[in-house]
PLY file of the C-alpha trace (Angstrom):
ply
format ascii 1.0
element vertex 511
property float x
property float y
property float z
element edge 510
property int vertex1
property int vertex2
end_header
-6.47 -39.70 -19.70
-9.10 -42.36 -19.41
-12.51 -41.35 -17.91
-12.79 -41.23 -14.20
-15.93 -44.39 -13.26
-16.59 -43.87 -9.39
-18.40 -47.02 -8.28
-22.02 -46.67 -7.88
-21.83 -47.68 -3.95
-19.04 -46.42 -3.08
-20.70 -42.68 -1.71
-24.29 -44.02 -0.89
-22.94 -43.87 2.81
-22.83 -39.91 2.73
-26.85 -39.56 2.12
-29.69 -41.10 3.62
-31.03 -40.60 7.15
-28.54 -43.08 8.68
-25.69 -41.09 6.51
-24.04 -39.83 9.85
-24.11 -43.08 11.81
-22.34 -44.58 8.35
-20.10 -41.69 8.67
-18.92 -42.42 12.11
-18.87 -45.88 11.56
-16.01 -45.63 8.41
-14.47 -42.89 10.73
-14.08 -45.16 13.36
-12.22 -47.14 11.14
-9.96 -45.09 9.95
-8.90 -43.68 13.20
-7.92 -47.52 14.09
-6.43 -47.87 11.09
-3.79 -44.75 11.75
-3.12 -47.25 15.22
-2.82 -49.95 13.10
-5.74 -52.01 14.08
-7.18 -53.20 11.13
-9.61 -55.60 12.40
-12.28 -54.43 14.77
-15.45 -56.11 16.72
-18.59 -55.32 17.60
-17.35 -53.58 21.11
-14.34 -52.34 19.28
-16.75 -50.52 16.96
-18.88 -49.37 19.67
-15.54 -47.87 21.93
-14.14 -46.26 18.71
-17.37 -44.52 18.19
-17.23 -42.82 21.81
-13.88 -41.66 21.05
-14.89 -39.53 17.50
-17.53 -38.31 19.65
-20.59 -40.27 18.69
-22.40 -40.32 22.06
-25.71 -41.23 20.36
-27.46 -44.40 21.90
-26.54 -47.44 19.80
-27.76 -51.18 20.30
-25.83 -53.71 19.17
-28.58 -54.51 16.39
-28.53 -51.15 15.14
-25.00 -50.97 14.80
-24.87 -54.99 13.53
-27.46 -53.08 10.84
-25.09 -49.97 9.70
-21.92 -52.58 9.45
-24.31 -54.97 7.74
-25.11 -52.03 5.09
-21.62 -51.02 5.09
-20.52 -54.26 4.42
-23.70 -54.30 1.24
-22.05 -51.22 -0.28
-18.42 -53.24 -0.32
-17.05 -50.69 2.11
-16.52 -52.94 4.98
-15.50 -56.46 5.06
-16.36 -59.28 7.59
-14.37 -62.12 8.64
-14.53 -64.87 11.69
-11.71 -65.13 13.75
-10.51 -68.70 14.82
-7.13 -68.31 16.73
-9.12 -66.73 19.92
-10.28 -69.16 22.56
-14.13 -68.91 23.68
-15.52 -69.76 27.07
-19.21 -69.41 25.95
-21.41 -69.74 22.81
-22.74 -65.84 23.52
-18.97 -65.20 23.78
-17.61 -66.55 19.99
-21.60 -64.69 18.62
-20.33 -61.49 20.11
-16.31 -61.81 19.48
-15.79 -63.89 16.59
-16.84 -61.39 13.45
-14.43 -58.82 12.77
-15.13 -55.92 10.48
-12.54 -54.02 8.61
-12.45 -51.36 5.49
-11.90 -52.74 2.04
-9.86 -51.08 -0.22
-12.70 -49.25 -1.48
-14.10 -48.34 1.95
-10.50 -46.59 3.00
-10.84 -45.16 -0.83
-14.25 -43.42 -0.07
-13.46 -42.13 3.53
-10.33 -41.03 2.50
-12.15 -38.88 -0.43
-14.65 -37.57 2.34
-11.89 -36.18 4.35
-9.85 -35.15 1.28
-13.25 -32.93 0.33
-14.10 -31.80 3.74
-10.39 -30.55 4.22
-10.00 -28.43 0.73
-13.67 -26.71 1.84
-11.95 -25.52 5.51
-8.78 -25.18 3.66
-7.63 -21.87 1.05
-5.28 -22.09 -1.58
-2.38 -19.87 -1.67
0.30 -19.41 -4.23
3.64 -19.99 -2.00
7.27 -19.29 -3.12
7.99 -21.54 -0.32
6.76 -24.37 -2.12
9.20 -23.48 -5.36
11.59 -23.23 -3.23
11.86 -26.18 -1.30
10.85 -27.92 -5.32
14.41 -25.92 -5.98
16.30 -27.47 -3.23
15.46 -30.94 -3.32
16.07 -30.87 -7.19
19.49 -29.47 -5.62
19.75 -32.62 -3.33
19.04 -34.90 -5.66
22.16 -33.83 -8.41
24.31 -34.48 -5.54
22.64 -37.75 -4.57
23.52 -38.90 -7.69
26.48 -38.09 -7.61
27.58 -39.28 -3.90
24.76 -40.30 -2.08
22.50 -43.84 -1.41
19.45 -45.33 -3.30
17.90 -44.61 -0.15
18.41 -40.92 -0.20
17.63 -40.65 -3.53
14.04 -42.57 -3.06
13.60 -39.93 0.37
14.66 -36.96 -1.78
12.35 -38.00 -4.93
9.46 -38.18 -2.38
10.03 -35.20 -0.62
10.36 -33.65 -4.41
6.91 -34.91 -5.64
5.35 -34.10 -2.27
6.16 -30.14 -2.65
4.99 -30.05 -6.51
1.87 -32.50 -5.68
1.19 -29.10 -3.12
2.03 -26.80 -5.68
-0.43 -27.98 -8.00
-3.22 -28.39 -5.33
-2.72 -24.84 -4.06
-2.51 -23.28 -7.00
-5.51 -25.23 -8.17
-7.48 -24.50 -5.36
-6.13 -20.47 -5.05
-7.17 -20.37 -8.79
-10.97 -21.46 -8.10
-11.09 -18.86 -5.21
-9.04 -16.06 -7.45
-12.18 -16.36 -10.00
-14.84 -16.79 -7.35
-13.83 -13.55 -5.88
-13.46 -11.69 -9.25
-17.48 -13.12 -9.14
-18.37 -11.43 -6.42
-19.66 -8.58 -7.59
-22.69 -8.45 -4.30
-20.08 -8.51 -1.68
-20.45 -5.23 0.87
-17.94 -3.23 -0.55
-15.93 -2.23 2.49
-15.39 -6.34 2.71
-14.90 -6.43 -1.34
-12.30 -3.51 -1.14
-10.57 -4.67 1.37
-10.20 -8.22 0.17
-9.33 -7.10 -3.34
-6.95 -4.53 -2.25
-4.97 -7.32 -0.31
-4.87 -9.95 -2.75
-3.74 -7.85 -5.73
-0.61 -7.38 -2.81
-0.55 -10.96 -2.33
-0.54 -11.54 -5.99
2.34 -8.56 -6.82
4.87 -9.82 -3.84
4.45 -13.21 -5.20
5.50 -12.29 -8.90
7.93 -10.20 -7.64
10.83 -13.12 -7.73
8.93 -15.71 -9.39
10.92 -15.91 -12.76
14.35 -16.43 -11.10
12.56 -18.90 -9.37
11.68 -20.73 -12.20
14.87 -20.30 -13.99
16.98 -21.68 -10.74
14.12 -24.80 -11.55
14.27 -25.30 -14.98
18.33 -25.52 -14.47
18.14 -28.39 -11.60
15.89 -30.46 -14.09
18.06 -30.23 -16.58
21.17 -31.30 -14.44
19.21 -34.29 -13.74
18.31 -35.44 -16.94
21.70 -35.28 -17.20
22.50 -37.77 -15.21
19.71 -39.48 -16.62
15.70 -39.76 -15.61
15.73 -43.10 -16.22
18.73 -44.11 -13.47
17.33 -41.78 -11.38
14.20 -43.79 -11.36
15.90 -47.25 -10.83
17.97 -46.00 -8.32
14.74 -44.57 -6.07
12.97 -47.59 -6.94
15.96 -49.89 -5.71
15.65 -47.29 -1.98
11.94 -48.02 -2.28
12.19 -51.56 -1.21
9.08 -52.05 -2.36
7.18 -55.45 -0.77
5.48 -57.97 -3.45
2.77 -58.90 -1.29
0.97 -60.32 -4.48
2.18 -62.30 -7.08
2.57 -58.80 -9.26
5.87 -57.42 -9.35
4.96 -53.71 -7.92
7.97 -52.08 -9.52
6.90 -51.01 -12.96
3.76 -49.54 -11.96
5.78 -47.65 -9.20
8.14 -46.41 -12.29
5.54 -45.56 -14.07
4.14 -43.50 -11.42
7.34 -41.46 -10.98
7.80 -40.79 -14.51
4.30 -39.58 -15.00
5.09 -37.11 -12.12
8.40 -36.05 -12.90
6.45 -35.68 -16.36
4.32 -33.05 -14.59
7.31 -31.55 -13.00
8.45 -30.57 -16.64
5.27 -29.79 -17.99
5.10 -27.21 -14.87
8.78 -25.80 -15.28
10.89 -27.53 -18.74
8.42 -28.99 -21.45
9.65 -30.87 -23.90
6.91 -30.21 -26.64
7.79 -26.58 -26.96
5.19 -25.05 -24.65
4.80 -22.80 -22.71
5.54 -23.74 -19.02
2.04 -24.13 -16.86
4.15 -21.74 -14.31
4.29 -18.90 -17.28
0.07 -19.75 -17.46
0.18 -18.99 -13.91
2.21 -15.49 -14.28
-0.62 -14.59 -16.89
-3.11 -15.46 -15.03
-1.73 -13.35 -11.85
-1.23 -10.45 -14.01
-4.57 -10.97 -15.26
-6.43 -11.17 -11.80
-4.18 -7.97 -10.69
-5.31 -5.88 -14.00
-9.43 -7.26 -13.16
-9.08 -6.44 -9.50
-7.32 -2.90 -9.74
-10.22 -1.96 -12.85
-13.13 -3.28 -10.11
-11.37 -0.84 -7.42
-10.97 1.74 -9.70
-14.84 1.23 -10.27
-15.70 1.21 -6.99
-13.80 4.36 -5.83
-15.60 6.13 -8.89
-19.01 4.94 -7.98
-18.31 6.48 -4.25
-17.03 10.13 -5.97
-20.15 10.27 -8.57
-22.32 12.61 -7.50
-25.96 11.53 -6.65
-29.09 12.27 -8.25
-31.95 14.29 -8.15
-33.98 11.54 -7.23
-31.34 10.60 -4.33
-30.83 14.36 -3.13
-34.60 14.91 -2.91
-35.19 11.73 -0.66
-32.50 12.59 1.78
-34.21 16.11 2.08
-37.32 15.23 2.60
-35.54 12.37 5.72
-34.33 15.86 7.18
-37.26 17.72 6.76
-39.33 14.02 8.90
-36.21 14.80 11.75
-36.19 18.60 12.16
-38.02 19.54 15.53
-38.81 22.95 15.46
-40.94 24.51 13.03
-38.23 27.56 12.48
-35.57 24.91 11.93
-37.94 23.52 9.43
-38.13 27.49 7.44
-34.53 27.59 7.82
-34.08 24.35 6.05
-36.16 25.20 3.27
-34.62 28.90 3.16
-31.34 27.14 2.95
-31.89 24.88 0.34
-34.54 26.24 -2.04
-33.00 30.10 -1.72
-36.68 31.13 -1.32
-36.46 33.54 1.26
-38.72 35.93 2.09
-38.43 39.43 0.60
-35.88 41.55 1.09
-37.59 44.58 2.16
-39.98 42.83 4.79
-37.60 43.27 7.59
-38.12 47.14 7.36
-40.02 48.79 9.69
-41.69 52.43 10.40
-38.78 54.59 12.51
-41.52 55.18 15.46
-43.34 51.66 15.45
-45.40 52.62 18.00
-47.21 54.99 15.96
-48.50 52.40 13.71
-51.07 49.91 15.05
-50.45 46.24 14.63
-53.75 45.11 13.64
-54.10 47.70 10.85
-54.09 46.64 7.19
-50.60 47.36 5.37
-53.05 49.39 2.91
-53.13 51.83 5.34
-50.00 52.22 7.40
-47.47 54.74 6.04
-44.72 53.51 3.64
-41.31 52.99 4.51
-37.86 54.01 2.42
-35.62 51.41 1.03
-32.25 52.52 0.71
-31.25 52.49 -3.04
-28.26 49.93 -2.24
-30.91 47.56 -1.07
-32.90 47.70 -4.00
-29.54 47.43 -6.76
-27.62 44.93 -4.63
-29.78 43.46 -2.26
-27.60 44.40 0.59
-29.02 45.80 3.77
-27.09 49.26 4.98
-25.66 48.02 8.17
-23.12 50.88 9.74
-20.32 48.60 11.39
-17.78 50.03 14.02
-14.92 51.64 13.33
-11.57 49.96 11.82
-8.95 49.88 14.55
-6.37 52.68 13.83
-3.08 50.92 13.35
0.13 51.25 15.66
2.62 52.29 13.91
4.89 53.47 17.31
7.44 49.97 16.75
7.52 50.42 13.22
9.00 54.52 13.86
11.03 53.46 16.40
12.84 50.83 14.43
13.13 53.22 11.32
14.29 55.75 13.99
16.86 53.39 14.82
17.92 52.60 11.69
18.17 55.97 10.45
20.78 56.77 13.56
22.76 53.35 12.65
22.89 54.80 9.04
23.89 58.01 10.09
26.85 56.45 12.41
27.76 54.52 9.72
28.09 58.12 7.21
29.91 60.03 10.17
32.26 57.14 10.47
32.80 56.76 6.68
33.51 60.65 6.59
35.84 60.66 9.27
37.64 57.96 8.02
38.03 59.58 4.71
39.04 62.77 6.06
42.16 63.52 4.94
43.29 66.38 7.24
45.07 68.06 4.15
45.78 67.48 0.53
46.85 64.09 -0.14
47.39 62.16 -3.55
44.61 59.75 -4.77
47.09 56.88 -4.25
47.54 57.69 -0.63
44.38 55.41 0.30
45.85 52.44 -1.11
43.47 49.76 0.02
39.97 50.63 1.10
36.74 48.50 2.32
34.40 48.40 -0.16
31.36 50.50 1.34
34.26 53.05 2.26
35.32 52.94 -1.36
31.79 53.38 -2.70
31.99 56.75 -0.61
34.91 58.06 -1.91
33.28 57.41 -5.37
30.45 59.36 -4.48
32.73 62.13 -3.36
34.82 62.15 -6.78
32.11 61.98 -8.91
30.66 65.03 -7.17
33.78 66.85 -7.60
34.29 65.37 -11.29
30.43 66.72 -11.98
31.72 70.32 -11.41
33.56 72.62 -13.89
36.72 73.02 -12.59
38.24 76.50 -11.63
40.53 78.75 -12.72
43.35 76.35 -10.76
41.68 73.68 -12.38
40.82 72.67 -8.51
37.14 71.23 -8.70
35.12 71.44 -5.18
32.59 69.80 -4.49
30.30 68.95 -1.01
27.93 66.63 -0.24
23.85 66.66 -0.11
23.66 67.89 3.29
26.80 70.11 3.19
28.87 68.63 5.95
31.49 67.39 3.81
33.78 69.22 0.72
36.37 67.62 -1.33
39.03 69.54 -3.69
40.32 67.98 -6.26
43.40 69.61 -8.73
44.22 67.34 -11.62
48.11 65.79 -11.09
50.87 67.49 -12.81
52.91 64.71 -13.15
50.12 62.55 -14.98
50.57 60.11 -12.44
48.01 56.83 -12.30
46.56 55.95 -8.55
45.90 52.34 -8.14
43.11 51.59 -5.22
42.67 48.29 -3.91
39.18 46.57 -2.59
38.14 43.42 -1.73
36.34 42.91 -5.20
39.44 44.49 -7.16
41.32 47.31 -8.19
40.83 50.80 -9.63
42.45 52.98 -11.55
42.34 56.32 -12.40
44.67 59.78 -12.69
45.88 60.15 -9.33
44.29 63.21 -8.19
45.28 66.04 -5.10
42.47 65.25 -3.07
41.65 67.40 0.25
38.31 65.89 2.09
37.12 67.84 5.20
34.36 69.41 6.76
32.66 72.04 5.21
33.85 75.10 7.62
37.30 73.75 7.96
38.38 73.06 4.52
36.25 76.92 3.27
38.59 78.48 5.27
41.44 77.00 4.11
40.34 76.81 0.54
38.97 80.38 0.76
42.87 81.47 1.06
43.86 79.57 -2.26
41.25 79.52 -4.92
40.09 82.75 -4.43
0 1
1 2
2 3
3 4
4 5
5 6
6 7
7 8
8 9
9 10
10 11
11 12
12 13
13 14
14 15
15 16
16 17
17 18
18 19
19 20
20 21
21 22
22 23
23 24
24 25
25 26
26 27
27 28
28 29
29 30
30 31
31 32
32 33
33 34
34 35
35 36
36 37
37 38
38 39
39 40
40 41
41 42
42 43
43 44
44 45
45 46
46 47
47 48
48 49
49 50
50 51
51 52
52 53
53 54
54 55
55 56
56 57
57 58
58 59
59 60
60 61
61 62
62 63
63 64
64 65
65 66
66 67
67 68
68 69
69 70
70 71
71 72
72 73
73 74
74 75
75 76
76 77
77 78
78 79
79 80
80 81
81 82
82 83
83 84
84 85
85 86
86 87
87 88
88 89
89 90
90 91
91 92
92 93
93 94
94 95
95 96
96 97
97 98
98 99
99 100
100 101
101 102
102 103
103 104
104 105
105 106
106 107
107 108
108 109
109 110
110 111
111 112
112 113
113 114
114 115
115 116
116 117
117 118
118 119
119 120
120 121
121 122
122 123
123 124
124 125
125 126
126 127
127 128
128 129
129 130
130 131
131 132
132 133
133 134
134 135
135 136
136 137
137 138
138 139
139 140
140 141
141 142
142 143
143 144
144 145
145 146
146 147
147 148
148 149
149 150
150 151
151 152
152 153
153 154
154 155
155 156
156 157
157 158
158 159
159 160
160 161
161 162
162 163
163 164
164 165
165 166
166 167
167 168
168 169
169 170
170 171
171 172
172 173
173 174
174 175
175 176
176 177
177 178
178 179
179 180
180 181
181 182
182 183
183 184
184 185
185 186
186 187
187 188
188 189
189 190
190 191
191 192
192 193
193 194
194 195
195 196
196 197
197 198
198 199
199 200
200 201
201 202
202 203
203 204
204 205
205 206
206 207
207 208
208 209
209 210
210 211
211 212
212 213
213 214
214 215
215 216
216 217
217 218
218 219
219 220
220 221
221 222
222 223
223 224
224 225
225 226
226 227
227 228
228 229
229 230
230 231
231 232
232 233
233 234
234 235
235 236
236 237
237 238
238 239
239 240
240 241
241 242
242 243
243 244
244 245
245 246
246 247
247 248
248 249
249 250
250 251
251 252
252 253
253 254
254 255
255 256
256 257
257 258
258 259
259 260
260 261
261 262
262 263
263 264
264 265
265 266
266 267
267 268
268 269
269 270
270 271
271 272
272 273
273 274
274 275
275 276
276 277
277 278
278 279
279 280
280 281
281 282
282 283
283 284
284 285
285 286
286 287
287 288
288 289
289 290
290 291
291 292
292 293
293 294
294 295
295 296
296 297
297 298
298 299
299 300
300 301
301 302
302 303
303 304
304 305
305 306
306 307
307 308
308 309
309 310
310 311
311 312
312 313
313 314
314 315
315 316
316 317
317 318
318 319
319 320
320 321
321 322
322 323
323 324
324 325
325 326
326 327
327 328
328 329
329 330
330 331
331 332
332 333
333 334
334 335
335 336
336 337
337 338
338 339
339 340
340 341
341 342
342 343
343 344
344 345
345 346
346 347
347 348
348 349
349 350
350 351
351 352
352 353
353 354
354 355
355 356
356 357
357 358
358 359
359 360
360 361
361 362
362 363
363 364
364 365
365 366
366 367
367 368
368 369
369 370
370 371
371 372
372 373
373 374
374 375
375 376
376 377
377 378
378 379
379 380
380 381
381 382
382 383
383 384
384 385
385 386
386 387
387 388
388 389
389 390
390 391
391 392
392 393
393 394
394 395
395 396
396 397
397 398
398 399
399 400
400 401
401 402
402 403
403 404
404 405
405 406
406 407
407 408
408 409
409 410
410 411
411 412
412 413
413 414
414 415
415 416
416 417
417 418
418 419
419 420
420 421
421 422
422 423
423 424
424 425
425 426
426 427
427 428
428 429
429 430
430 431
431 432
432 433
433 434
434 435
435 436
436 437
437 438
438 439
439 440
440 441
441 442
442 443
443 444
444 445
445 446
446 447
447 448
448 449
449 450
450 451
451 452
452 453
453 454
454 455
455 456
456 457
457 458
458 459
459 460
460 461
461 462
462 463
463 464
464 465
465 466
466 467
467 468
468 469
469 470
470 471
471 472
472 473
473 474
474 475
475 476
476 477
477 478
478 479
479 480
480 481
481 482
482 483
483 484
484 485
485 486
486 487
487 488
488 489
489 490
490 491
491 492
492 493
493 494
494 495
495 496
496 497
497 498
498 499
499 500
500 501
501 502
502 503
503 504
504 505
505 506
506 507
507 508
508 509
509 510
């Protein structure tokens, strides 16, 4: 790339003490210009100037003057104009000179607004942008396959407009990406805040930024399918570019595209084995994310670290310049120094009207310090009483319980009462907590040596309930079933009744 020479004129119009009247002046022109008045006079001048807001006071020599300069600095060009018809000689002085920009003079106004609009202006790293870049790479495989010369030139435009923005943004969010990473002096809140949301920014635009690139990288290579080099022609023929000089305009138009479709595959397809500029970009995202999350991570630990000695004894001695009251002031320093006074000076003499206040502690009588005082430090202080509990709910609800238990017995009893000897089997099926009693009640029985019947009696703890139980002669097996399964055992004569009703009838046959 050849060295960039900037005429040495061709910005003298932005300094000086006349720089804003040159300013206004060029400005002046280029709003005509976008009207398509490219010729102005000296009136025209003046009633352009009104309408960018110059409202200064201008005579015509000092304005003659600043075109005159202009015109020195090869930014403005004068001509006389011959086809208009003039009734006086005052008339064809004032009327017939008409100023317009040379190409340089639209060149260096253009560059002033160019600069003044990227310092209002932020950069910003938009997956819009790649993907409008996707779809008019899109557009333009179909173009050449169905459409017009002059759709392809539109869609080729459109194309190099959206990657002339990508560059510029990126560019420009680049130089602000480092400037912040610089800005180490910032207020913190500010810097935290602003940190913390671009790392966010910078995460949700990586997020779908290599299929992005991918869907890219495939277009281009559809195209040069097709063929760069027809593409080109064909745009060029939908140009229809004028030859308003004896230079045919076309091959430095063609060499214009292919430099920036160049670009285009530098960015997203190179040819020379590199590494895509939009990888570059992914690093340097990643980078800025890993800087910006360690200068968070710094800050946050800078606000946990505790402070110093230095710092803690600075902000005491601010509290100590606020407190009011002179006790507030011993309480502050009891508080933080733990220099209290000692611990026995609160004591006094049981009758302290016996003991003058103006005598010498020499001479009044001693007082007792409690021994707990003097080993722990603590001062005997009788309290009141512990409230007694209330225990009434908690009885009545064991009361209650307890009867609910007991129903529960007397109904398992009289459920299992058998009114007269029965065989094991008879029960057949059984709840289980009615089961569990009749366990209870065998084992009992079992648990006794049997007599000389080989009947076994048993009762129960409280001695409401007696079971017999004679082995069976015929060596029978009872089979009880419960809701968790079935038991087995010899099937017993079993008698279950009260304890008075079954002595009396037992009395009669084991003894």
């Amino acid at each position: 790339m050849d060295p960039i020479r900037v005429p040495p004129e061709m910005f003298r119009f932005t300094s000086g003490d006349r720089a804003e009247l040159y300013v206004a002046v060029l400005h002046a022109f280029g709003e005509a210009n976008e009207r398509l008045e490219t010729a102005l006079g000296l009136d025209d001048v003046r009633a352009r100037l009104r309408s960018i807001g110059w409202l200064d006071a201008l005579d015509d020599n000092d304005l003659a003057s600043a075109l005159d300069q202009l015109r020195t600095w090869n930014l403005v060009d004068v001509t006389q104009n011959h086809s208009e018809n003039y009734r006086t000689a005052s008339e064809y002085e004032r009327r017939n000179l008409q100023y317009s920009l040379t190409r340089q003079g639209e060149a260096a106004f253009a560059g002033v607004v160019h600069a003044m609009s990227l310092l209002a202006s932020t950069g910003a790293l938009q997956t819009a942008v790649l993907d409008a870049i996707s779809d008019r790479l899109g557009d333009l495989v179909q173009e050449l396959d169905t459409g017009s010369d002059r759709r392809v030139f539109s869609t080729l435009t459109e194309l190099e407009g959206h990657l002339e923005a990508l560059r510029g943004n990126t560019k420009q969010f680049n130089g602000e990406l480092q400037r912040l990473l610089r800005a180490d002096g910032a207020d913190l809140t500010t810097f935290h805040e602003v940190k913390a949301s671009t790392v966010a920014y910078l995460e949700e635009f990586l997020t779908n930024l290599e299929p992005r690139t991918h869907a890219i990288a495939t277009r281009i290579g559809k195209i040069e399918e097709h063929g760069v080099g027809l593409l080109h022609q064909r745009a060029l023929l939908g140009a229809d570019l004028p030859q308003l000089t004896g230079t045919d305009p076309g091959p430095a138009w063609l060499a214009h595209r292919r430099a920036r479709w160049e670009g285009l595959r530098a960015w997203f397809r190179p040819t020379d084995g590199s590494a895509p500029r939009v990888e570059q970009l992914h690093l340097v995202a990643r980078r800025a994310i890993i800087t910006l999350l360690q200068v968070l991570a710094r800050i946050t630990e800078s606000k946990r670290r505790s402070s110093s000695a230095v710092a803690d004894f600075r902000e005491l001695a601010r509290w100590f310049t606020v407190v009011p009251a002179q006790e507030d002031l011993h309480r502050l320093w009891t508080t933080m120094f733990g220099l209290s006074s000692a611990r026995h000076a609160h004591l006094a003499h049981p009758d302290p009207e016996l003991v003058s206040p103006a005598a010498s502690w020499h001479e009044i009588p001693p007082v007792a310090v409690s021994p707990l005082l003097r080993s722990a430090g603590k001062a005997e202080r009788f309290t009141k009483t512990g409230r007694v509990r209330d225990v009434a709910a908690i009885k009545a609800a064991r009361a209650e319980q307890a009867l609910a238990e007991r129903a529960e017995l007397e109904a398992a009893w009289d459920m299992l009462d058998t009114g007269g000897a029965i065989r094991l089997s008879a029960f057949e099926r059984l709840d289980h907590a009615l089961f569990e009693r009749l366990l209870d009640l065998l084992g009992n029985a079992l648990a006794t040596g049997p007599g000389a019947g080989g009947t076994r009696r048993s009762t129960t703890s409280d001695g409401r309930i007696e079971i017999l139980l004679r082995p069976p002669q015929d060596g029978a097996i009872a089979v009880l079933t419960t809701p968790r399964g079935e038991f087995r055992g010899p099937d017993y004569e079993i008698e279950i009744r009260a304890a008075g009703q079954l002595r009396r009838r037992a009395s009669g046959d084991d003894t």
